[in-house]
C-alpha positions in Angstrom: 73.4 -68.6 46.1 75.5 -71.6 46.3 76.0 -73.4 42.5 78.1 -76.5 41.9 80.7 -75.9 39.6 80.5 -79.0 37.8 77.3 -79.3 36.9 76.9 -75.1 35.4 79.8 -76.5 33.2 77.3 -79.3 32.2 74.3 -77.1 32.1 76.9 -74.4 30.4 78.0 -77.1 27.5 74.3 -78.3 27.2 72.5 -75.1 26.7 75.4 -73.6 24.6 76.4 -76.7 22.7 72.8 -77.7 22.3 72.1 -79.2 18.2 69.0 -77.0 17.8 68.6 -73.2 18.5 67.5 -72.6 22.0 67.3 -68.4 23.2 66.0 -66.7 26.7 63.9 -63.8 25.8 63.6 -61.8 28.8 61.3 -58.5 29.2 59.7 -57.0 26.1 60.9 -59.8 23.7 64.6 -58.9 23.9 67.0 -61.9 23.9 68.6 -62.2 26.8 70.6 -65.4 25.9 71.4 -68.1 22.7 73.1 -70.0 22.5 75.7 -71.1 19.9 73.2 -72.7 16.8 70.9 -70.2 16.9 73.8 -67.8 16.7 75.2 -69.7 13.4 71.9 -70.3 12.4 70.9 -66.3 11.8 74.8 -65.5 11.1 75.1 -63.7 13.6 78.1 -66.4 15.4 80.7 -63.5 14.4 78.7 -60.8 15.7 77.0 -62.2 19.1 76.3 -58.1 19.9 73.9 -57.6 16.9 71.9 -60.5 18.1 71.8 -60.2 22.0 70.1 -57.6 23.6 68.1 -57.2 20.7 64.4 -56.6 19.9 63.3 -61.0 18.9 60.7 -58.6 16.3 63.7 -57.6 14.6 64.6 -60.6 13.6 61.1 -61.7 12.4 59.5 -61.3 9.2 55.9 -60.3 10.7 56.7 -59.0 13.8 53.3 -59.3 15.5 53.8 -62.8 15.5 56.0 -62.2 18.6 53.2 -60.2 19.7 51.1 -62.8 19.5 53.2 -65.5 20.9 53.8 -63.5 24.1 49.7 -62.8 24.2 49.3 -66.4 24.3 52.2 -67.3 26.5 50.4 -65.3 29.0 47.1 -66.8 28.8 48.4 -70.4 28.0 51.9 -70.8 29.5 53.3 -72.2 26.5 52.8 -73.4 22.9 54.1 -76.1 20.6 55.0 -76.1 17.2 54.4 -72.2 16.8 55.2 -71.5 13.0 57.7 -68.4 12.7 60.0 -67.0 10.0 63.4 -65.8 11.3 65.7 -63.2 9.2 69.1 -64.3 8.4 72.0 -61.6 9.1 72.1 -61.5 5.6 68.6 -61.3 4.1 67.8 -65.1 4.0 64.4 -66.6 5.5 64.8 -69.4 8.3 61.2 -70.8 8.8 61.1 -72.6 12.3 59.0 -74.8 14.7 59.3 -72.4 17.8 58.7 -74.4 21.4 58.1 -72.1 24.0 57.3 -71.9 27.8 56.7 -68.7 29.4 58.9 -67.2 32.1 56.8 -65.4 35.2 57.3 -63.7 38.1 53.9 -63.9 39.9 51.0 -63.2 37.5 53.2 -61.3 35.2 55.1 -62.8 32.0 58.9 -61.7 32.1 60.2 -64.3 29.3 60.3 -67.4 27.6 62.4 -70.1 27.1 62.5 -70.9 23.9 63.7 -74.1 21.7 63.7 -74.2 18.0 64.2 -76.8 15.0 63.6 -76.3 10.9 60.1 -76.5 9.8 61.1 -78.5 6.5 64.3 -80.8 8.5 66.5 -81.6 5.1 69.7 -81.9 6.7 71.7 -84.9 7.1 73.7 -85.9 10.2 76.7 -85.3 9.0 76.1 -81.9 7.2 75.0 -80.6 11.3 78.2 -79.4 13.1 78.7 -80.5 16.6 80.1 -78.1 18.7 82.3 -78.3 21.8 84.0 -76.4 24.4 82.9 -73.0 26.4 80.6 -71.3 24.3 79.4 -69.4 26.7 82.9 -68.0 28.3 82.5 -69.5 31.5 86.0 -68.6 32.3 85.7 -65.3 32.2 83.2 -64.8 33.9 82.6 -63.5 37.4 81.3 -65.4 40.6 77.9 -62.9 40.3 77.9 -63.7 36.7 78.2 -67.6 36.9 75.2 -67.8 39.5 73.3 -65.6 37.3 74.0 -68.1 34.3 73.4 -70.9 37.2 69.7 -69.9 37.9 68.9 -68.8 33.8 70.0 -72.4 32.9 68.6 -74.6 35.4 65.4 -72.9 35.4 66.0 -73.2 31.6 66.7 -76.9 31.8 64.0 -78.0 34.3 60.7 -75.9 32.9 61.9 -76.7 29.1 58.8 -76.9 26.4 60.1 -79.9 25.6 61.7 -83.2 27.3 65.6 -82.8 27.7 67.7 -85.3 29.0 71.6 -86.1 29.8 73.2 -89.4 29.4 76.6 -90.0 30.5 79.5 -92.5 29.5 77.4 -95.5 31.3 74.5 -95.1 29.5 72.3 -93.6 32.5 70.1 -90.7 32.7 71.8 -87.9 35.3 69.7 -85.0 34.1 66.4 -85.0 33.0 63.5 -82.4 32.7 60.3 -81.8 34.9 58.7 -82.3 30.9 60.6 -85.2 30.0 60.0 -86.9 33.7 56.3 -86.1 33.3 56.1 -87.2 29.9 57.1 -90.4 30.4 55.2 -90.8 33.8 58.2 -90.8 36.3 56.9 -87.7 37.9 56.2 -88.9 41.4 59.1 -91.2 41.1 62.2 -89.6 39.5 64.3 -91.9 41.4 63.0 -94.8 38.6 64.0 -92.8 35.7 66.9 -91.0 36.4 70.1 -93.2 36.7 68.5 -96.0 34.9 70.4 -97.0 31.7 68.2 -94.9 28.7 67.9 -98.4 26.8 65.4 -99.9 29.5 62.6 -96.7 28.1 63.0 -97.3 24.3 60.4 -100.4 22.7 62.9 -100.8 20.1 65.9 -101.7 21.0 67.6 -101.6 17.6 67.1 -97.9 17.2 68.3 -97.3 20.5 71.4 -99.4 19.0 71.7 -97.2 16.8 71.6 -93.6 18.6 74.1 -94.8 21.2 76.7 -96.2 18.4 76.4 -92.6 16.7 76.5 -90.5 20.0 79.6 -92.6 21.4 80.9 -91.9 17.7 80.5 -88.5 18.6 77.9 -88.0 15.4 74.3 -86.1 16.3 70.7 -87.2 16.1 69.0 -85.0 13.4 65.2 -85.8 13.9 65.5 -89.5 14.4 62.3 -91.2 15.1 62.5 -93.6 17.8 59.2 -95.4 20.2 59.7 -95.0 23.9 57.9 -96.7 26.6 56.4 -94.9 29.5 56.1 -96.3 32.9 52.3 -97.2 32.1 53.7 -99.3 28.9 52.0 -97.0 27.0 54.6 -97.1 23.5 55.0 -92.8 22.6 56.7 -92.3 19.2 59.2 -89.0 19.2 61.9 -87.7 17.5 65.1 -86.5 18.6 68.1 -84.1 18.1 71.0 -85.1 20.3 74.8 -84.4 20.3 77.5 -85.6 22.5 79.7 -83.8 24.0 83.7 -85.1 23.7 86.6 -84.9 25.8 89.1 -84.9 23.2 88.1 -88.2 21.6 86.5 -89.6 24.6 82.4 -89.6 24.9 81.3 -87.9 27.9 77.7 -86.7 27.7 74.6 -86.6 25.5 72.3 -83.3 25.1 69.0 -84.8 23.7 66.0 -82.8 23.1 62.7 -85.2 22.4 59.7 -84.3 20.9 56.6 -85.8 21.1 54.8 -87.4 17.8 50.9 -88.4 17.4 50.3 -91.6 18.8 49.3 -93.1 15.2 52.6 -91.7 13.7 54.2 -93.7 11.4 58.2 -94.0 12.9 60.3 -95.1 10.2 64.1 -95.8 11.4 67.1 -95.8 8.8 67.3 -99.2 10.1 66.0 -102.2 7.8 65.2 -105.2 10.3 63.4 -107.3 7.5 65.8 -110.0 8.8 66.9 -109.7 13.2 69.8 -111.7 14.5 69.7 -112.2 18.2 71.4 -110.5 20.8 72.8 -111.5 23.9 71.0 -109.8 26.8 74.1 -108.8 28.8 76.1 -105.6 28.1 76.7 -104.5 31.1 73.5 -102.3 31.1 72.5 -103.4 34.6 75.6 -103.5 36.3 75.1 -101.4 39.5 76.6 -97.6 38.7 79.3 -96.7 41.3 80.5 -93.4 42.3 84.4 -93.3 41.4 83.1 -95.9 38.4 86.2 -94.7 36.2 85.9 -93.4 32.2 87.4 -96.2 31.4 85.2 -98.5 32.7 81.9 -96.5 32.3 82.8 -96.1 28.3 83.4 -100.0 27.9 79.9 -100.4 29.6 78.4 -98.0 27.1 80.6 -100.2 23.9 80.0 -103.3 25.0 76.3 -101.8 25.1 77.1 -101.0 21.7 78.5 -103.6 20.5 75.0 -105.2 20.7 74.6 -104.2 17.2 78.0 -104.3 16.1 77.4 -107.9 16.6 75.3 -109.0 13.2 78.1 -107.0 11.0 81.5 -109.1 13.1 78.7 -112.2 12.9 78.3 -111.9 8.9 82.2 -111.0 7.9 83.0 -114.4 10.4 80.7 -116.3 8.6 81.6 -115.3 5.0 85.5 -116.2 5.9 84.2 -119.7 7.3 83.0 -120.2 3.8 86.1 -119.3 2.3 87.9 -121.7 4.0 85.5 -124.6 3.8 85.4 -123.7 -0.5 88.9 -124.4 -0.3 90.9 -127.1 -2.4 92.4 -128.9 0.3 91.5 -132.7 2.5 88.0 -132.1 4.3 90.2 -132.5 8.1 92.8 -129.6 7.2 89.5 -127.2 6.3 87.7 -128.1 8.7 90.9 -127.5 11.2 91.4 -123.8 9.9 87.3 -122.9 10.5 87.8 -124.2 14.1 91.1 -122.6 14.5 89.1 -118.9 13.3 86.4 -120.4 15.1 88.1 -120.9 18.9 89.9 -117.4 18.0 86.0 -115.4 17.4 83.5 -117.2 19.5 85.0 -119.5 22.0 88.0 -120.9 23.7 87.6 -124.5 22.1 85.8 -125.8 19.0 85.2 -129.5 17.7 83.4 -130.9 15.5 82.2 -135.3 16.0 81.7 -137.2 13.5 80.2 -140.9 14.6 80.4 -143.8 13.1 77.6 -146.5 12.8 79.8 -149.3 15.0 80.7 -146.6 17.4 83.8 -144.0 17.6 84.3 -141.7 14.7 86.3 -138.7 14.0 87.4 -135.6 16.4 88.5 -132.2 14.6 89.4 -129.8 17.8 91.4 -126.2 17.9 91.7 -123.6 21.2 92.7 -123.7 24.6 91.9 -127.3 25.8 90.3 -129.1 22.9 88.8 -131.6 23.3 85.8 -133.1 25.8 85.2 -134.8 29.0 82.7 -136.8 30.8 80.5 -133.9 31.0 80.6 -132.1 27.8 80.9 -135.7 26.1 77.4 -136.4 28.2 75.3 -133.1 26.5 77.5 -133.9 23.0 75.4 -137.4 23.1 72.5 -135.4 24.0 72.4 -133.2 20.9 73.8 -136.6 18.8 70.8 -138.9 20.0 67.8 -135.9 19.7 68.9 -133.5 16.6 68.6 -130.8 18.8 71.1 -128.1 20.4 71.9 -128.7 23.4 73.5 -126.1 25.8 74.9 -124.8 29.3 75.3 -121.2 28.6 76.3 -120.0 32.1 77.3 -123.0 34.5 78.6 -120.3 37.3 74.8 -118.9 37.5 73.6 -122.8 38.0 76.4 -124.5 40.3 73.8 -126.0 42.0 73.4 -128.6 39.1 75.3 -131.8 38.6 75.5 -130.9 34.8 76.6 -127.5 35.5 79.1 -128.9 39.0 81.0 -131.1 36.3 81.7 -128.5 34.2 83.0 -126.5 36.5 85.5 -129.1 37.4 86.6 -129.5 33.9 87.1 -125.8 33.7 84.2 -125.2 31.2 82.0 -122.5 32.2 79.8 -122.2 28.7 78.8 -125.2 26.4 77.2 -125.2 23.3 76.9 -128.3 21.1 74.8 -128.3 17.9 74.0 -131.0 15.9 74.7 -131.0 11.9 72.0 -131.9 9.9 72.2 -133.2 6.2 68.7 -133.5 5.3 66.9 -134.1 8.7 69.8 -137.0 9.5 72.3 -136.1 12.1 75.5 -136.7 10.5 77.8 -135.3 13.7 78.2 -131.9 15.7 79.7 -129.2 16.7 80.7 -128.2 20.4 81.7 -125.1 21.4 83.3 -124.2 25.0 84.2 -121.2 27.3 86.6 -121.7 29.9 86.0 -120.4 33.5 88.8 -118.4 33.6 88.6 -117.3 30.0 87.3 -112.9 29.5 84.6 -114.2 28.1 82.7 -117.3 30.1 79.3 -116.9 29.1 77.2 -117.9 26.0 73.9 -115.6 25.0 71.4 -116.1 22.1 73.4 -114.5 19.5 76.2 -117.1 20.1 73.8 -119.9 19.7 72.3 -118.7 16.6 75.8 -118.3 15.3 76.7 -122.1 16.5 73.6 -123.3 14.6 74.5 -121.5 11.5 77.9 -122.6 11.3 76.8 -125.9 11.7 74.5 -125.7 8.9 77.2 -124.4 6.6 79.6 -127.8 7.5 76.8 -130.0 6.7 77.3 -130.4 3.2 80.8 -130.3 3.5 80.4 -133.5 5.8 77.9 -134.9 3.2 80.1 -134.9 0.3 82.9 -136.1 2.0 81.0 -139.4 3.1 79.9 -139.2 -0.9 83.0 -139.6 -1.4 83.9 -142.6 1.0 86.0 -140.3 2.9 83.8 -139.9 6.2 82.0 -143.5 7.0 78.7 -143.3 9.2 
């Protein structure tokens, strides 16, 4: 048969790699293959021998539960959740949660393929070992041997008990399981699933956040609990175990293994979202995938994906700084310099903040590239002055079509925000913020805005006290 090489090295790193115990029993209950965990897991990672080839009954504390699993096997085609109580090399009890589908050839059962995780899961993330490299000695292996391995592991990986799935440096599903593709009701139309980013199927997208910051990390999923979203919108709660496999320090591939939860389960995330900042909606994640799309380039589309919830924590340590600055000792115009100064370095090319006065004019504080406004900016600056209300263009490139937006453009903004500051219900001035249209950055998303009206609330007493204090007149 005719394999490609690349993709047994992926199925080869997958199945051997894999962060739960997976095994191949083939005829009368003998294991045929493991692969690396389950090897650790029964001690038996320094003496592969004692393990492969073996009886699966020796290895059990009641061995007619084999017996039995293989009866039903044959009469069911596979089971879930089958309690079973391994023996350690050494004399220890693993209980497990055995997954199993059976292996035929015609009518007649020749095997299983088997996946197993703790009964009791205790174990943190970080005290699960991730393993890399050729576990299963590809390299030394014959052409004869390899397209044996070839057809074990992709009939392993497509006719799985349970939904496995690859994700690559972009973010996209390459590899996915007849299960999982059922499962989640792409089926008749793998081409909808498969090469999609993996954050489009997850309802919360927060603890999809999260998993991709840890797998890019290259730290592993120990039964995470997570709500997908099949093609019908029906919302399936799961867990996962996942790992990633690295390239030296580079991210290359997940190997996730999802199991399904009762509908009514309760999913509980190590992540506390009593309070949510926004997010800006673009990271990339639809950015059309291209063949020779380098590493480079396909890992920033999977950070900047990231970096959706790195967000909030850069957000909170430039906000606590802006403080610090404004609680400073010196003239309200030299503060309020330094916050647009960190300001035009963090979230834009050019801050400001207006101050106007009752018989017209007022005061201009500006830092970055360009501060300043003109007619255009200066026209949504009144805007936000006259109503109390942000006012913003937060993509003029998508809209040149407008005369707002066609202005501008010709004044080399691409991105304004300008949000009024408040001191109790009065506007007392505002501040603008502006991308240029050549600048990396050109666009502004929620997140931005939410941080614009925020900092703007924190300046408002610092405006108010000044015109206390007959320094500011308006």
């Amino acid at each position: 048969m005719t394999f490609d090489e690349q993709e047994l090295e992926t199925l080869s790193d997958y199945f051997g790699n894999a962060p739960v115990a997976l095994h191949m029993l083939g005829a009368d209950a003998v294991v045929a293959r493991a692969n690396r965990t389950e090897l650790e897991t029964l001690g038996y990672q320094d003496a592969p021998a004692e393990y492969l080839g073996h009886d699966l009954r020796e290895f059990v504390v009641e061995p007619r539960r084999v017996d039995e699993m293989l009866d039903r096997l044959a009469a069911e085609g596979e089971l879930q959740d089958f309690p079973l109580t391994l023996v350690r090399r050494d004399g220890g009890l693993v209980p497990v949660r055995l997954f199993t589908s059976g292996r035929r050839d015609g009518d007649r059962l020749v095997g299983d393929r088997a996946v197993l995780i703790p009964r009791d899961e205790s174990r943190r993330p970080k005290d699960v070992p991730v393993f890399q490299g050729d576990t299963l000695a590809l390299a030394g292996k014959s052409r004869e041997e390899k397209e044996a391995l070839y057809r074990d592991l992709k009939d392993f990986f497509q006719h799985a008990p349970v939904s496995l799935h690859i994700v690559t440096a972009d973010g996209r599903v390459r590899y996915t399981s007849a299960r999982e593709l059922e499962a989640m009701g792409y089926a008749e139309s793998p081409e909808d699933y498969i090469g999609h980013h993996i954050a489009e199927f997850h309802a919360d997208q927060a603890v999809i956040d999260e998993m991709l910051e840890n797998l890019v990390s290259g730290a592993p999923l120990v039964d995470h609990r997570a709500k997908l979203r099949t093609r019908d919108g029906r919302i399936q709660p799961v867990f996962i175990y996942s790992s990633s496999r690295m390239n030296g320090g580079d991210f290359v591939n997940t190997r996730c293994f999802t199991f399904p939860l009762p509908a009514d389960a309760e999913v509980e995330s190590s992540i506390h979202r009593a309070f949510v900042w926004p997010r800006n909606e673009d990271y990339g994640l639809h950015a059309e995938p291209s063949a020779d799309l380098s590493r480079e380039a396909a890992m920033s589309l999977a950070l900047r994906y990231v970096a959706g919830r790195k967000r909030p924590e850069e957000t909170l340590g430039f906000l606590a700084e802006c403080s610090r600055l404004l609680a400073g000792t010196s003239d309200l115009g030299t503060r309020l310099r330094e916050v647009l100064r960190l300001t035009a370095g963090y979230l834009a090319d050019r801050a400001a903040v207006h101050v106007p006065a009752a018989n017209g004019g007022g005061a201009t504080w500006s830092a970055g590239r360009g501060a300043g406004v003109g007619g255009a900016a200066d026209a949504l600056l009144q805007r936000a002055l006259a109503g109390g209300i942000t006012h913003a263009c937060l993509d003029a490139g998508a809209r040149r079509g407008e005369e707002l937006e066609r202005s501008l453009l010709a004044e080399g903004v691409n991105a304004l925000l300008v949000a009024p500051i408040l001191v109790r219900g009065t506007v007392a001035g505002a501040l603008s913020l502006a991308r240029a249209a050549d600048a990396e950055r050109t666009t502004f998303g929620p997140a931005d805005l939410a941080l614009a009206e925020e900092l703007a609330r924190r300046l408002a007493p610092e405006l108010e006290i000044a015109r206390l204090r007959g320094e500011l007149h308006g």
